[in-house]
C-alpha positions as CSV (number, residue, x, y, z in Angstrom):
1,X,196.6,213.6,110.8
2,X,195.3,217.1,110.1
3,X,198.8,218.5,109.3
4,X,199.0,215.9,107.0
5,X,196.0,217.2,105.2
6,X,196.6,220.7,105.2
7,X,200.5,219.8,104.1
8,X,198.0,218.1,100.8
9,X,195.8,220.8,100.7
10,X,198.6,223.3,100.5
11,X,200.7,221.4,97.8
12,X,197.2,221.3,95.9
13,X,196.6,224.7,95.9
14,X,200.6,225.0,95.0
15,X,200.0,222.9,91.7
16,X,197.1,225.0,91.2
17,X,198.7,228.6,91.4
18,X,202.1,227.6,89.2
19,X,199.7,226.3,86.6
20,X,199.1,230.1,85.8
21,X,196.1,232.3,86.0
22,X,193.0,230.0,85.0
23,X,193.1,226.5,86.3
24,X,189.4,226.3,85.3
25,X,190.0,227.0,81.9
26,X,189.8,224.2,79.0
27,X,191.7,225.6,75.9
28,X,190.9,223.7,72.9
29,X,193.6,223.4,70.2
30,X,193.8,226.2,67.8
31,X,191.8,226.8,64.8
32,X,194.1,229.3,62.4
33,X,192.4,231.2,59.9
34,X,195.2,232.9,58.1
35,X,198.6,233.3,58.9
36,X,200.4,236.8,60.4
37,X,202.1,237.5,56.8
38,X,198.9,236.7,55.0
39,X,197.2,239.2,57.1
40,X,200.1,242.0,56.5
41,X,200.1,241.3,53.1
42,X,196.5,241.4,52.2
43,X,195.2,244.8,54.5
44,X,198.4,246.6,52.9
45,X,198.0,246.1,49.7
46,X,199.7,249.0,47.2
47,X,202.5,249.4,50.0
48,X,206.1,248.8,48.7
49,X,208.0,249.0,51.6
50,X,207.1,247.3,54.9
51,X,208.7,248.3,59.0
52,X,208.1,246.8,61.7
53,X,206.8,250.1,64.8
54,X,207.0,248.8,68.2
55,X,205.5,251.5,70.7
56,X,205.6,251.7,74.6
57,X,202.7,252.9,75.9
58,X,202.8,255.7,78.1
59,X,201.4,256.2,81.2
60,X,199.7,259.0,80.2
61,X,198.9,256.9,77.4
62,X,197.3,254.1,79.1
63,X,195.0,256.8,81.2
64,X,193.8,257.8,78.0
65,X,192.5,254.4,77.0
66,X,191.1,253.8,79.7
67,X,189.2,257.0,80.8
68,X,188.2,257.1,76.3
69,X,188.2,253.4,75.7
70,X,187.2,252.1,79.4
71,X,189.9,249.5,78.5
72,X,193.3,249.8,80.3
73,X,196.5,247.7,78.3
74,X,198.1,245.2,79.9
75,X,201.1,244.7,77.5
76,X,203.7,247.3,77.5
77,X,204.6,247.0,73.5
78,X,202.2,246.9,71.0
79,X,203.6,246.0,67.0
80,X,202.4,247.7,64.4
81,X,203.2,246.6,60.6
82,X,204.1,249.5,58.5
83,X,202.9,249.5,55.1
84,X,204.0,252.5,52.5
85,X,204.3,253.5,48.8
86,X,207.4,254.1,47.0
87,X,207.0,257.7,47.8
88,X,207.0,257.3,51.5
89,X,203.6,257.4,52.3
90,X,201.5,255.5,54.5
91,X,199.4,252.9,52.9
92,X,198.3,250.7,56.2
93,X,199.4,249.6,59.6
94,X,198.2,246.5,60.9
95,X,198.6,245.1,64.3
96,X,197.1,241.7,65.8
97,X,195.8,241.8,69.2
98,X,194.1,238.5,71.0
99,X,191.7,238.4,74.2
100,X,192.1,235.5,76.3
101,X,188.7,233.7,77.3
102,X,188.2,230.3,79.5
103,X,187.2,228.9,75.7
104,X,190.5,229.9,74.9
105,X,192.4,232.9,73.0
106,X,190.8,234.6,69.8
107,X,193.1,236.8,67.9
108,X,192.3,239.2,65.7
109,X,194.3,241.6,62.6
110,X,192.9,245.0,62.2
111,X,194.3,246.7,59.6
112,X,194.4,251.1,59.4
113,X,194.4,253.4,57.0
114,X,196.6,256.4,57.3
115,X,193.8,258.6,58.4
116,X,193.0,255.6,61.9
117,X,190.2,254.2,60.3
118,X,189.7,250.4,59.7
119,X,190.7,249.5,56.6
120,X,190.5,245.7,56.7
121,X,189.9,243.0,60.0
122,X,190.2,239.3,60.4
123,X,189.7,236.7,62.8
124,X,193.0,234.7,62.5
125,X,192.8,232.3,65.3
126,X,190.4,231.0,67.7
127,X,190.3,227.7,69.2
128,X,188.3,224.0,68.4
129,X,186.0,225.5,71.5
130,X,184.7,228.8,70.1
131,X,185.0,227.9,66.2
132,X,181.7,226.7,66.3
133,X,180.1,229.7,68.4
134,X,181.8,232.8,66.2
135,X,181.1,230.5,62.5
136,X,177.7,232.1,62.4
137,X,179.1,235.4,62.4
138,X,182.7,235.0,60.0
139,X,179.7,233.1,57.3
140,X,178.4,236.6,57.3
141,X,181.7,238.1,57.2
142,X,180.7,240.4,60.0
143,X,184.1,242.2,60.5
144,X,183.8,243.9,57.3
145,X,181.1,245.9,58.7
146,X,183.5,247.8,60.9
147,X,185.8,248.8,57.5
148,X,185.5,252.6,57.4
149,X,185.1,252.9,61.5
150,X,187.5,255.0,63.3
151,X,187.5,254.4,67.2
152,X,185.1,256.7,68.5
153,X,182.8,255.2,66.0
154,X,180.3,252.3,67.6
155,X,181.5,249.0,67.3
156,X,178.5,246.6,68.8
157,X,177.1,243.9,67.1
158,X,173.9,245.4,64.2
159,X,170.5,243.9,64.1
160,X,172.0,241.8,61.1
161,X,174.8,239.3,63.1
162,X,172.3,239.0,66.2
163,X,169.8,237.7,63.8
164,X,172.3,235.4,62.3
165,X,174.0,234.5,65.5
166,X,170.8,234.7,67.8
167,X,173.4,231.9,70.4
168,X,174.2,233.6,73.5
169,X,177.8,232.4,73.2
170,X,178.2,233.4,69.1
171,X,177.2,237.2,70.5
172,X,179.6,237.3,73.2
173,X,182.4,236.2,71.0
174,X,181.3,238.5,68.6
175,X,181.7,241.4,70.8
176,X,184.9,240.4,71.4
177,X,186.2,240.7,68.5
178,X,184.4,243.8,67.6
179,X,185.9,245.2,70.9
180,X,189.4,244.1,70.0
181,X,188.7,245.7,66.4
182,X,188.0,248.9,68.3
183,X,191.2,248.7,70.6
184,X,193.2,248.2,67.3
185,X,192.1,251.6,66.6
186,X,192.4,253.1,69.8
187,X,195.7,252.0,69.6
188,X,196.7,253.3,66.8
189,X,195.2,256.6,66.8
190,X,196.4,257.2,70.7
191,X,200.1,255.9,69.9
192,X,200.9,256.2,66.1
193,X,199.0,259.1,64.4
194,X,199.4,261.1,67.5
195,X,203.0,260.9,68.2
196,X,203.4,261.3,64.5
197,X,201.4,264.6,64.7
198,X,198.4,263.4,62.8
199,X,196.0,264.0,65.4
């Protein structure tokens, strides 16, 4: 009788573990904002000519996120979208990079100016779930206060979103998007502009 139960408990767990990394989780279905080629096309506007950068990261790379950045990434390839003027030069990159939660994946598109800086950001997708908890902060259209930020600057939420998003949950989601904003530029400035000698 107790193999029996431990042959259930085991095939259990089994189900459990091919399910993948979060069996707790509840993702909602998603809520899209705008789409990828909405986003490229409106932070690189004045560009021409568009090309698509994919970049490996390094392991030196990765070290250097994580000892400037104190966030190590997990992908290998990050995508930029290239936008330049008819002379060559570049106008914007954006790249989209998402944070899974238990509530469910938020992505976000951060769009940089030739000198690393943000230039434009959007939430583009969230899910039913955490709609309602970031809605405070997109009515103030908080990512525009990060335009003009490189990534050394301080991206935490001002006095102004925590009064209009005093929820627990609307700050933390808030953060994490203002943290993803931040890797966008990390990204960019430890992969594009430096391997392109602009750093």
């Amino acid at each position: 009788m107790r193999l029996r139960q431990s042959a259930i408990w085991l095939a259990v767990l089994g189900v459990l573990v091919l399910q993948g990394p979060s069996p707790l989780a509840h993702i909602t279905p998603p809520v899209v904002l705008l789409s990828e080629r909405e986003a490229v096309l409106g932070m690189t506007g004045g560009a021409t000519k568009f090309f698509v950068r994919e970049v490996r990261l390094t392991s030196a790379e990765r070290d250097t996120m994580e000892q400037q950045w104190r966030w190590r990434p997990e992908d290998e390839i990050y995508r930029f979208y290239i936008g330049r003027d008819d002379a060559g030069n570049l106008v914007a990159a954006v790249t989209f990079l998402t944070e899974f939660t238990i509530h469910g994946p938020v992505r976000v598109a951060v769009g940089l100016g030739p000198d690393g800086a943000v230039k434009d950001t959007r939430v583009v997708e969230l899910t039913e779930e955490t709609f309602p908890w970031l809605q405070p902060l997109l009515d103030q259209n908080f990512t525009r206060d990060y335009i003009g930020r490189g990534s050394q600057a301080s991206f935490g939420l001002s006095e102004r979103l925590i009064q209009a998003a005093p929820n627990s949950m609307s700050q933390f989601y808030g953060q994490i998007v203002t943290s993803l904003i931040q890797r966008a530029a990390a990204l960019f400035e430890v992969t594009v502009r430096k391997r392109d000698g602009k750093v």
